[in-house]
N, C-alpha and C positions, 0 to 999 in steps of 0.2 A: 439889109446885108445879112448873109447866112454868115452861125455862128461857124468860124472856125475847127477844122478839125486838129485835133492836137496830137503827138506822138510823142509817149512819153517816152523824158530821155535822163537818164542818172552823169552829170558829167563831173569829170575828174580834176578839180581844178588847180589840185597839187604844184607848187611854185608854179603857176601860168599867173600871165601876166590880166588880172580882170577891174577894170574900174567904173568906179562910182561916180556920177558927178551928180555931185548933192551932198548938203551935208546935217539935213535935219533928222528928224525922225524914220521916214521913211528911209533913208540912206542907213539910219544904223541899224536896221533889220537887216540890209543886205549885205551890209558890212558885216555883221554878226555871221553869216551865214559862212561868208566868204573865208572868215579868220576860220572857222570851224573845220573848213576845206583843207586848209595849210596854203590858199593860194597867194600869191602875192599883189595885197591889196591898193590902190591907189584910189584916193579920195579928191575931188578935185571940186573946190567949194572957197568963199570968198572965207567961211565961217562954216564951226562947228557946234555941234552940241557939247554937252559935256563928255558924257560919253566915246564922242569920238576924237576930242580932245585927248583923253585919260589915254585911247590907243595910239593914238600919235605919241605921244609920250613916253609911252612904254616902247617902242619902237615897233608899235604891231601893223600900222599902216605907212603908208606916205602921202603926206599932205600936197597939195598939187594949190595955194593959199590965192588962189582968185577964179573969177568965173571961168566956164567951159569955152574954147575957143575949138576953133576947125583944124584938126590934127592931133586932139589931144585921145583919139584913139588906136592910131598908129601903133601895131603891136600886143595890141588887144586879143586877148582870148575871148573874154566877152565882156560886155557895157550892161550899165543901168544905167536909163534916163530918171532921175529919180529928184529931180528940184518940185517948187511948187510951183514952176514957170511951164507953160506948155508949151510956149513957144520955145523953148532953148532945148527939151524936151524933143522935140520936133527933129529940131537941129541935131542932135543926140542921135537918134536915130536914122534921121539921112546918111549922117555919117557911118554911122556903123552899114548901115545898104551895104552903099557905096565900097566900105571895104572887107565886107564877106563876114563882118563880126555879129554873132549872135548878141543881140539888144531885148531889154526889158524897157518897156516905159510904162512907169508905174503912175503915169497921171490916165494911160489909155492903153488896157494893154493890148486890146486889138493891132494900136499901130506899131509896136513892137514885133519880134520874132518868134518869142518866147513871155511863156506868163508863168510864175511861181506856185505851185500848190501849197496846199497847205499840207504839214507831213509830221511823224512823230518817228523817235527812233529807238529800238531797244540793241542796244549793241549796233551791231551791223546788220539787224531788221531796219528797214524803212519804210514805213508802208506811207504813200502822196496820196494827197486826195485833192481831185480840183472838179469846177463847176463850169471849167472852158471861160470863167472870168464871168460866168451871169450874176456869182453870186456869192463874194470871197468870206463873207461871215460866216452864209452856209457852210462854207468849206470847211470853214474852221470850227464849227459844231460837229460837223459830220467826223470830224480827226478826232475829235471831242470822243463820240461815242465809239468809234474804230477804236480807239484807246484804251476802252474802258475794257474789250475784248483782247486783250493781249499785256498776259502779266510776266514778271521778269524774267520768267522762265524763258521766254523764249530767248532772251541776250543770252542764257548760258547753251541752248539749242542752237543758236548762230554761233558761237561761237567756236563751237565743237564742230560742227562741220567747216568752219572756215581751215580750224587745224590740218582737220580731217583730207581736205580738198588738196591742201600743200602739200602733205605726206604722199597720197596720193600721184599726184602731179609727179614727185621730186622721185618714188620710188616704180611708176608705172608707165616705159614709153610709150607701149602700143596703146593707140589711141580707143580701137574697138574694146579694151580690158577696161581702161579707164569709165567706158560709158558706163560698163556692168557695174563697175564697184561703184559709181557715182548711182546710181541706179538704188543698188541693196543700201547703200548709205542710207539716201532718202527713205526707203521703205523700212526702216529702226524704228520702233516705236521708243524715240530716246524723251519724246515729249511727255507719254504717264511716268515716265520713270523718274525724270526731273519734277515733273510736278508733286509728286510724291515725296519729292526728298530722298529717291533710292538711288541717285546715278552721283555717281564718284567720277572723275574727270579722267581721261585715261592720260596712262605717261606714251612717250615716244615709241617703247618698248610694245607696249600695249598695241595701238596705232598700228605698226607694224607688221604684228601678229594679226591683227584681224587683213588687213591687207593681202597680207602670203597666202591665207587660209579660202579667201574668197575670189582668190586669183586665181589659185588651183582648180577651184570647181568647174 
């Protein structure tokens, strides 16, 4: 069977409703992932580890306290097959077919929809890295060394243009003005200037001005 082609996809999973069913190890990776999202997580397992005990408790997940039945993805943004049973696994993932819900099965992840990279983040940088599933330790050396080429600077470069992009947005309708100044944005050489320790954070005021200034031209 040819390996799958993948398209990668960043999703949003901000109060959407995504669940787990599993509650060991591999479940609290995904659970990690998902709490990190702000989405709203559902755990659905006879038993937990510690770990996802401590979130339950905190009131970070909900506990769903026995095994996976058929319906219990109903309303799903997206599922993880994530037990160490392949068979319920299996079942996990028909269902999700079935009702148009993006699924991971983390016992196979070919029979799934979706596979996880591995990924590292500085700020609102993200950069994923996967091996199409041939080879997820690889992946996760290769993040390894991707990692080691990107220092903090750049969270304060994402950062700065993420301001930049709303001010932008919130003070420029025409759509063709926007491209430009998103445009000259990018082309700032604001990365030596950070790296250096020469770039001061601009106020609103600032922002602004550069905005009027290159909208004119």
């Amino acid at each position: 069977m040819a390996m799958p082609h993948y398209i990668p996809v960043m999703l949003n999973c901000a109060g959407r409703r995504c669940v787990v069913v599993g509650g060991g190890k591999i479940a609290e990776r995904k659970v990690s992932a998902l709490l990190a999202s702000s989405a709203e997580t559902i755990v659905i397992s006879p038993l937990l580890t510690p770990y996802l005990t401590s979130c339950y408790e905190k009131g970070q997940i909900y506990w769903v306290e026995r095994g996976y039945r058929e319906g219990d993805l109903q309303g799903a943004f997206v599922a993880y097959a994530a037990t160490d049973n392949g068979q319920i696994n299996k079942a996990v993932v028909a269902e999700a077919e079935c009702r148009g819900v993006p699924v991971n099965d983390t016992s196979d992840g070919a029979r799934g929809s979706f596979i996880t990279p591995a990924s590292l983040r500085r700020g609102g940088l993200i950069v994923a890295v996967s091996t199409s599933g041939a080879g997820p330790a690889v992946s996760k050396r290769l993040c390894q060394e991707v990692d080691a080429m990107f220092g903090e600077h750049y969270e304060a470069y994402i950062d700065f243009l993420s301001k930049m992009r709303i001010q932008i947005k919130e003070r420029v309708p025409d759509q063709g003005k926007r491209q430009l100044l998103f445009k000259a944005l990018a082309e700032m050489d604001l990365l030596t200037q950070i790296r250096e320790e020469c770039f001061r954070p601009w106020s609103v005021a600032e922002m602004t001005s550069w905005i009027e200034t290159y909208r004119e031209e």
